[in-house]
N, C-alpha and C positions, 0 to 999 in steps of 0.2 A: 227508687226501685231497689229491692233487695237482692242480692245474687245470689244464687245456691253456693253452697262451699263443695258439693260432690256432685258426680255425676247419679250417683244413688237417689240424691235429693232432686234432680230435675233429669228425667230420662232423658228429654229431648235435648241431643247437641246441635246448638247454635255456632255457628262456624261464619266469620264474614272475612270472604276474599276479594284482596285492596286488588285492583290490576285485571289486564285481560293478556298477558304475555301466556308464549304456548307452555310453557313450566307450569304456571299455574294453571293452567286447563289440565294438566296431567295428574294435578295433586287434588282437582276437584274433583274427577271423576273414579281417582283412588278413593274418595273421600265416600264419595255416595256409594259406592261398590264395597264399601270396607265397612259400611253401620248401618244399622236397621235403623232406630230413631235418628236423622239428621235435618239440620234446619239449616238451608246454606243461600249465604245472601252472597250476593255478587255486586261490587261498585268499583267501577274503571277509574273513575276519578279519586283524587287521593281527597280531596274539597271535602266531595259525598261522604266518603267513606267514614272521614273523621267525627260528622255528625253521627252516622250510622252507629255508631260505638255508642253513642249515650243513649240510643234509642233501643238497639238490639240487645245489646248486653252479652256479647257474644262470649262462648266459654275460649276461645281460639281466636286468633288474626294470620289468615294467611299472607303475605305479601312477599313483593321479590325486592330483590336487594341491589342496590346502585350505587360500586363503590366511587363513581367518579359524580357524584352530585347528591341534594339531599331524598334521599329514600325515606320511602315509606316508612319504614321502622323508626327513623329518629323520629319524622313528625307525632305517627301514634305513640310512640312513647314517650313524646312530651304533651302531649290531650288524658294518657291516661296509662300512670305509672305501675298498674298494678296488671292489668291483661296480658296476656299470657299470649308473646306473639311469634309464632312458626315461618323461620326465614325461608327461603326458596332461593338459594344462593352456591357458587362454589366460594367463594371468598366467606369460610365459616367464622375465623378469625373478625374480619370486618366487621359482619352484620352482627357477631357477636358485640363488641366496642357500641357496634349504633343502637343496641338496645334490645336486639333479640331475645326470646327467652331460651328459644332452641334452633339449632340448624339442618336442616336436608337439602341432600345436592339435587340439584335437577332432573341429576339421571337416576336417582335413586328409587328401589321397589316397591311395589304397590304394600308389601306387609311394614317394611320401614314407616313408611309416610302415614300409614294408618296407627302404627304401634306411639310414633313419635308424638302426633295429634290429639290421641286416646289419654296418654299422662297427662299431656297438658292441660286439657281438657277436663280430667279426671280430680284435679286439683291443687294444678302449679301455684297457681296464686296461694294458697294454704299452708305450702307444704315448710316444713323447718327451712333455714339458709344453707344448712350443712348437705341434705338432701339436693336442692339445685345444684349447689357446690358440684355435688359427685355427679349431675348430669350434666353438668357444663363442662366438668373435667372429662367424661368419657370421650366427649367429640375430641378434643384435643389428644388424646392419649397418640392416635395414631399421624397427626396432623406436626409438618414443619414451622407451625409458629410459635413465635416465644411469647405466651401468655404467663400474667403470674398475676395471683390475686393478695392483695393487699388489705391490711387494715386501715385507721385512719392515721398511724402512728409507721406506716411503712415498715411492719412484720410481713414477711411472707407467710402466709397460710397453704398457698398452692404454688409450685411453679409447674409449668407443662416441660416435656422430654426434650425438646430441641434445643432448650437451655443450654444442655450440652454440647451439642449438635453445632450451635450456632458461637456459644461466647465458651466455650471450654469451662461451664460449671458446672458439676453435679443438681440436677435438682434437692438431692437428700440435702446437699451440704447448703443447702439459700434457705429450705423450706425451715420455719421455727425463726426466723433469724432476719435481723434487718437489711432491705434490701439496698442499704448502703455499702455491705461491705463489701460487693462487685461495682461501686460505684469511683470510678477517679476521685482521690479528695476533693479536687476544685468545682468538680459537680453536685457536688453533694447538697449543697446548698437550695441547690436549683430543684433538684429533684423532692426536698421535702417541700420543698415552696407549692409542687407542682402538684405532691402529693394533697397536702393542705387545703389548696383551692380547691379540687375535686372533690373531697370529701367534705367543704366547707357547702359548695353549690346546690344546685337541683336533682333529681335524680336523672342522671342522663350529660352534666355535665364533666365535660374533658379538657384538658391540660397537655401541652405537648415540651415537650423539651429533647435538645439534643443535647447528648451524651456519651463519655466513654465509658463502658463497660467491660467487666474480665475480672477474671481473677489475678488477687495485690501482687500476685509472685509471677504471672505469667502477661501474656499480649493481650491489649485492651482495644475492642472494637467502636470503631464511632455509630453511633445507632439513635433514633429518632423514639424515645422512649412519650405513650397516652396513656396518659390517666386519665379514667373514666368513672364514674358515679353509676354502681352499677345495684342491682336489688341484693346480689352477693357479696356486696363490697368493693372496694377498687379495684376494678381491674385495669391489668396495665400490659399493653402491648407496644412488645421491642420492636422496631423494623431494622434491621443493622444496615448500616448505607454504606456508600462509598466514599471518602472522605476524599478530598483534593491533593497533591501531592503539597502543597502549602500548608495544607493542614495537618498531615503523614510528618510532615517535616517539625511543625512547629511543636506537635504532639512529641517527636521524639528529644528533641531539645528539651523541653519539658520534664520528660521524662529522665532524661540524663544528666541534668541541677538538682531534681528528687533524689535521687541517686549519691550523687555527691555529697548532697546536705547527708542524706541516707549514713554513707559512710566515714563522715568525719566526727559519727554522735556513736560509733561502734565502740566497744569498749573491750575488745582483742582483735586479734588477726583471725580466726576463726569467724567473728562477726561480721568483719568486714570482705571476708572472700564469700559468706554467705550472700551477703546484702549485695555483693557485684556480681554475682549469679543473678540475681536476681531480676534486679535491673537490667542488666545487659537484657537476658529471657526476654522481656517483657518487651522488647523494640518490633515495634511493624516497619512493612517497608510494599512498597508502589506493587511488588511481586510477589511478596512471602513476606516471612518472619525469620527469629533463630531458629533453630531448631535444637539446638543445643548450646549452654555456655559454662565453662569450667575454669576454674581457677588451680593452675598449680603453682606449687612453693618448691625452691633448695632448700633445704636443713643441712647443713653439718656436709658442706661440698658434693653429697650424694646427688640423683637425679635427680631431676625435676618428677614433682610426683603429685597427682590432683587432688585438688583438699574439700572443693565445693564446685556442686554443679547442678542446673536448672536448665531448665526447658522441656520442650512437649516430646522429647526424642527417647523411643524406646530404649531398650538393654543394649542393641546392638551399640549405641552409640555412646556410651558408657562405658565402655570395650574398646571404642575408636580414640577414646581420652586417654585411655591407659597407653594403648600402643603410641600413639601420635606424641604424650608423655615422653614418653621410654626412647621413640627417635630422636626426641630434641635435646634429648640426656642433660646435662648441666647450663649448656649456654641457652642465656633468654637474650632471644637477637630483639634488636630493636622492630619498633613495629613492621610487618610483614604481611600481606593479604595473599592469598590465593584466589584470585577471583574466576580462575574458571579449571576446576581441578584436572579434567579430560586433556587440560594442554601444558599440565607441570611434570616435572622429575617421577618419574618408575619409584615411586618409595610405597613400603609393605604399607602405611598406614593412608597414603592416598589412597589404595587399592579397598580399604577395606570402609572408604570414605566415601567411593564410589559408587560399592554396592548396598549401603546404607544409604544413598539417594540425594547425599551431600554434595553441595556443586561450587561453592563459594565458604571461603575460612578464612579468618582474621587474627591475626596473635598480635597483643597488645602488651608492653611490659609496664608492670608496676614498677615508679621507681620513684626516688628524689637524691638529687644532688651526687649524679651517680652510683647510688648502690639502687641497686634490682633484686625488690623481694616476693618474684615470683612472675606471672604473666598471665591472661585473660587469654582464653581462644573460646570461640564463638566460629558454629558452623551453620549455612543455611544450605536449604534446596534449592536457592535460587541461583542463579548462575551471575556474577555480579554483583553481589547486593550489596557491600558496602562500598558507596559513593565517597568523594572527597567528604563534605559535610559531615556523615555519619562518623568516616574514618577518624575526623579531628577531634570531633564531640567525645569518643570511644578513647582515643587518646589523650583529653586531658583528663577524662575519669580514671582515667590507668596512671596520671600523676595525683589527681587527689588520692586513691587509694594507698601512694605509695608515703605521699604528705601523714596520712591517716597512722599506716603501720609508724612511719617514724617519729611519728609523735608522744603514740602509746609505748616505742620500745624504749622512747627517750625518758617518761615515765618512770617506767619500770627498772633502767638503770637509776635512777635518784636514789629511788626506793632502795637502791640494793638489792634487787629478789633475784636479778638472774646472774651469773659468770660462766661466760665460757674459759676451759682448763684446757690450752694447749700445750702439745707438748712437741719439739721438734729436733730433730738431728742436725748443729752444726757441725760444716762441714770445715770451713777456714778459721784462722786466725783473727781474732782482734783484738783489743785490750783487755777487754774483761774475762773473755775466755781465756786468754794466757794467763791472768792473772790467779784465776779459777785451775790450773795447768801446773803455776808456778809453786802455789803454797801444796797442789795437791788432794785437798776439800772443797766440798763444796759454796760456792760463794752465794750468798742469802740477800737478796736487793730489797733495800727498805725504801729507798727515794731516789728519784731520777729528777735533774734537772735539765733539761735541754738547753743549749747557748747555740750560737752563732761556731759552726766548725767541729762542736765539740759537747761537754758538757759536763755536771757535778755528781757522781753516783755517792748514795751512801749506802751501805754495805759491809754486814757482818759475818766474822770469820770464825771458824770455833777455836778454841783455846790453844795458845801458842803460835798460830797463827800472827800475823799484827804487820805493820808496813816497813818491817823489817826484810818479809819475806820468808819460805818455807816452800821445802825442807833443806836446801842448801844454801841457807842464808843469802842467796841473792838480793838486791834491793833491790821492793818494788818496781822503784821509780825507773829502774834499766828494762823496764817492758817497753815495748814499740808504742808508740801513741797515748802511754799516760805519761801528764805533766806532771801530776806529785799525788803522794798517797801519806796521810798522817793520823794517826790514831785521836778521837774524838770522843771515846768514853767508850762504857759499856752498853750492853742493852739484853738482857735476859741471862749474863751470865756471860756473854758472846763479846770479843771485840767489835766497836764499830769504828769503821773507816770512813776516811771522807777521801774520795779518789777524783782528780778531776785526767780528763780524758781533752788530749789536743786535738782528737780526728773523732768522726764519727765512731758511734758502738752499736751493736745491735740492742741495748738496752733503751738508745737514747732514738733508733731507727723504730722503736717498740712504742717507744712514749708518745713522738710524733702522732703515729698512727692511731692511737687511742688504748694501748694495753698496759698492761704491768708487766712487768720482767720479775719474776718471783724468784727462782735461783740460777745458776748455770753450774752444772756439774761435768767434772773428767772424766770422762769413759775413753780411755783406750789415745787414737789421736782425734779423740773427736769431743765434743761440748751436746753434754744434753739440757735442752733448754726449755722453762717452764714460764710460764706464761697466763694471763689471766684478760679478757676480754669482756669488757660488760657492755652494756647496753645497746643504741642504735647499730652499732657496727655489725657488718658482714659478715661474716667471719672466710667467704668464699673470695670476697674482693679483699679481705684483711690483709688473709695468705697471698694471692697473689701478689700484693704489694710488696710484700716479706720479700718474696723471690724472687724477685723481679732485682731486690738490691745488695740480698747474701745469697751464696750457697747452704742451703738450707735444706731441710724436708720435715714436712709434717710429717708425724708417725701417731699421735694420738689425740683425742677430742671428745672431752668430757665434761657434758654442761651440769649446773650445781646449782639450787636455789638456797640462797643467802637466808639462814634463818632469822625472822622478825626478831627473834628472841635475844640478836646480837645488839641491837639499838636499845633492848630495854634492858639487859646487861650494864651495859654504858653506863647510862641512866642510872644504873643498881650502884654501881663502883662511886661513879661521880658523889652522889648521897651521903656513901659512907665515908670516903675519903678524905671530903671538904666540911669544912666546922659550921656551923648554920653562918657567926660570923661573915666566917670570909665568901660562904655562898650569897651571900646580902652584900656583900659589897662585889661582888663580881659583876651580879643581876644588877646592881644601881648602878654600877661602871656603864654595863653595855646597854642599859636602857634610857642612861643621860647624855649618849652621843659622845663617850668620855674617848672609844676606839676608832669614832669616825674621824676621816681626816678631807678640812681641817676641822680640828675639837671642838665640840660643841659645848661642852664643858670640862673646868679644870677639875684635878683634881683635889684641891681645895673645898670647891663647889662641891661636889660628890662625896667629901668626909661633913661636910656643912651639915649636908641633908640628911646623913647617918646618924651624926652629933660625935662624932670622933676628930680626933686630932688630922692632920694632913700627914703625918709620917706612920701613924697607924696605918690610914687608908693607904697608905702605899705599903705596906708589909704586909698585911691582909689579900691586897690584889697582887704581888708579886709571888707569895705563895699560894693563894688560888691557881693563877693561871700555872705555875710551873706542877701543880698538879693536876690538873686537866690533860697538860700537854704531854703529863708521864703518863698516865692511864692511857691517852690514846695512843703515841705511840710505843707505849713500850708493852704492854696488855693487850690492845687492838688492833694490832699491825697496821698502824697507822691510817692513813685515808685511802682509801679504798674505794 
């Protein structure tokens, strides 16, 4: 039998309604009430009904909808994929997935039921895909389920509103776009698997999978995601469920090793206070979620000040990171919860945490090996939310983050790119600064050696100057706590000294701690002292270190990036200075193991291999190396 394509082409509508339930009595008599030509068959049995289809040829199927067993609609849509069949259901969503071609509620009006019937009728089976599309999507528009229609390749073409609603995505931002990237990575797999069989199968067949969904940066819901084999394409319907608290748990565990991996692959401190915004964000919990999470930093002894921050929490709360900031001023206490804010301390930023709807707060420090670059707080609405479990997991991610900075800052000192330029007011006496006192100039620190009690400075004086003593010829060596002082050559024009020290200096108090002692100058009865600090260090714990063991004070703090351009100098000087010669025998020195100890080879061996004598190769390499060592230190201020 041939089917009309229009209603134009066959006046009379043929309509067969599956069922005898009172909905469908309501929509048969809208039916005859609502058309002049109508042919309506009636089969209570679903058996009948499904023969009745090849005999009738109806342009419609009415039936009602069963979501808890198999309905009507799946069966006629697997006898015959193309009829055009009108659910009778409140579960639109449902009887959609089971096959439907369109939905009306039960209670719905006599012009609906006849308007909705009339298209189909008119020529649903005909019509382009893009056209159903838009009649499938208008049911949804107004409706709480999350539908999204798919290609075969898991594009979104449609998603419906509640998208939002439900998992916190825009539709704009999914539709055009694979619907993997609200997918958890570990799911991801599952879901194209899911998608595949569906669009590999029958028309009509589905695929279920459970899954976390959400967006990468925020809270991912656990949800029971079908794919369906649909004449529009895949559709796919989320049902977001309830997840076990074993499950809540093992998700955020999960989540919080991503995290970690997340920020040990960061490549600044910017990165990585991003990526634990982020992370943190994104934790569900038995009651709620974050609701906000921010990361602040000290720089340069100032307050703690927020560098990054995520979560679902409006402006006010944004404002709450500033002030709460600003209270906690410099000190990052170790970890600290607020688990029920209504019963802590009278402070402005609790107060203003309360009427933002925050009930539970968490401060987490970044650290390792005692320095603290900064700390984590994270606030939720829920009154209690962070449990032991979560606390722990939260705090060794606040030590990976701290592993992380001091890695890259350990980096970055090699490199030479950063110095901090302190500068500070001594207050007391001690060798170097007398010494610095005695001659009257400033004293210029080229090298520090530390020892046991004491230690070796070397140290250049300006002209007339010398270990003589200046300007009333005192000797040196009658300063309190230096063992001897003797002149060692020059170096730029300048005496160098070689001073060794029987007691502690602040030079050697400097060195310890990771800095340079650059000069000490006489101001009045006082030492101003200059100083240079590179890489991992504090400079907040540096200082209190300082303090804690001279009377001292910081008075200024100026950081400087090391220009690249000073290694490839080096390089520049090194080139011109060394004869290609003796640069060939330096490089076959040190790349025949001749400086390793013990030797790896003589140097015999190493002139062998040149083709030179054995007292050549050692006048070649004793004048290389003593210019190397002049360009560096007497050009380069030495090592650095």
């Amino acid at each position: 039998m041939t089917r009309p394509t229009s209603a134009a082409a066959d006046p009379l509508l043929r309509v067969l309604v599956v069922g005898d339930a009172d909905p469908l009595e309501a929509v048969t008599e809208a039916v005859t009430r609502g058309f002049d030509s109508v042919s309506l068959v009636r089969e209570s049995a679903l058996s009948s009904a499904v023969a009745r289809v090849e005999t009738v040829d109806p342009h419609c199927v009415v039936c009602g909808f069963d979501p808890g067993g198999r309905s009507p609609v799946e069966r006629l849509r697997a006898e015959r994929e193309s009829v055009p069949i009108l659910a009778v259901a409140a579960d639109a969503v449902g009887a959609l997935e089971a096959g439907a071609t369109d939905v009306v509620d039960p209670a719905a009006p006599d012009p609906l039921v006849v308007a909705r019937l009339g298209r189909l009728a008119a020529g649903e089976r005909d019509r382009p895909t893009d056209e159903s599309t838009a009649d499938s999507r208008s049911i949804l528009e107004g409706s709480s389920a999350v539908v999204w229609l798919l290609d075969a390749h898991g594009e979104v073409a449609y998603a419906s509103p509640a998208t939002d609603g439900e998992l916190g995505i825009s539709p704009d931002e999914l539709e055009g776009r694979s619907v993997s990237r609200v997918v958890h990575p570990e799911d991801r797999d599952a879901v194209r698997e899911a998608v595949a069989a569906a669009a590999d199968g029958p028309l009509g067949a589905s695929e279920r999978v459970r899954v976390r969904l959400g967006p990468a940066d925020g809270a991912r819901r656990t949800a029971e995601l079908r794919a369906s084999n649909r004449l529009e394409g895949i559709v796919a319907t989320v049902t977001p469920g309830s997840a076990t608290e074993a499950e809540r748990r093992l998700d955020r565990l999960q989540r919080l090793g991503e995290t970690g991996r997340d920020l040990l692959g960061a490549t600044d401190r910017e990165a990585v206070y991003r990526r634990l915004c982020r992370g943190a964000a994104s934790l569900e919990f038995g009651d709620g979620r974050i609701d906000l999470a921010w990361v602040g930093a000290v720089e340069g002894g100032e307050a703690l000040e927020p560098r990054a921050v995520a979560g679902a929490g409006d402006g006010r709360l944004g404002s709450l990171a500033r002030r709460h900031a600003s209270a906690m001023g410099r000190a990052i206490p170790e970890s600290a919860s607020a688990d029920r804010l209504t019963e802590g301390a009278d402070e402005p930023w609790r107060e203003r945490a309360l009427e933002a709807g925050i009930r539970s707060a968490l401060c987490v420090p970044l650290r390792y090996e005692g320095f603290r670059y900064g700390a984590l707080v994270l606030y939720s609405t829920a009154p209690a939310a962070f449990d032991d479990p979560t606390r722990r997991g939260l705090e060794r991610l606040g030590r990976v983050a701290g592993v992380a900075i001091d890695a890259m800052e350990s980096r970055r000192a090699l490199r030479g790119d950063a110095v901090a330029e302190l500068e500070f007011v001594l207050r007391e006496s001690e060798p170097l600064a007398s010494i610095a006192h005695r001659i009257g100039r400033p004293l210029t620190i080229r090298s520090v050696v530390p020892t046991d009690g004491g230690g070796t400075v070397f140290a250049t004086v300006p002209d007339g100057a010398d270990e003589a003593g200046e300007p009333d010829g005192t000797p040196l060596g009658a300063v309190d706590g230096l063992e001897s002082a003797r002149s060692v050559g020059t170096v730029g024009g300048r005496c160098l000294l070689e001073l060794r020290v029987a007691e502690p200096s602040v030079a050697t108090a400097v060195a310890a701690h990771g800095g340079v002692v650059r000069s000490l100058t006489p101001t009045g009865d006082r030492t101003r002292l200059v100083l240079e600090l590179a890489g991992p260090n504090d400079v907040r714990t540096f200082v209190g270190a300082l303090e804690r063991g001279w009377d001292l004070e910081l008075v200024a703090r100026r950081q400087r990036e090391r220009s690249p351009e000073e290694a490839v100098a080096l390089d520049a000087v090194l080139r011109e200075r060394l004869s290609e010669r003796q640069r060939q025998t330096l490089e076959a020195a040190y790349y025949a193991g001749f400086f390793e100890w013990p030797r790896e080879t003589t140097g015999e061996g190493v002139a062998d291999s040149l083709g030179i004598s054995q007292p050549t190769f050692s006048r070649h390499l004793r004048v290389a190396q003593g210019t190397v060592l002049s360009v560096l230190f007497d050009e380069f201020d030495g090592l650095e």
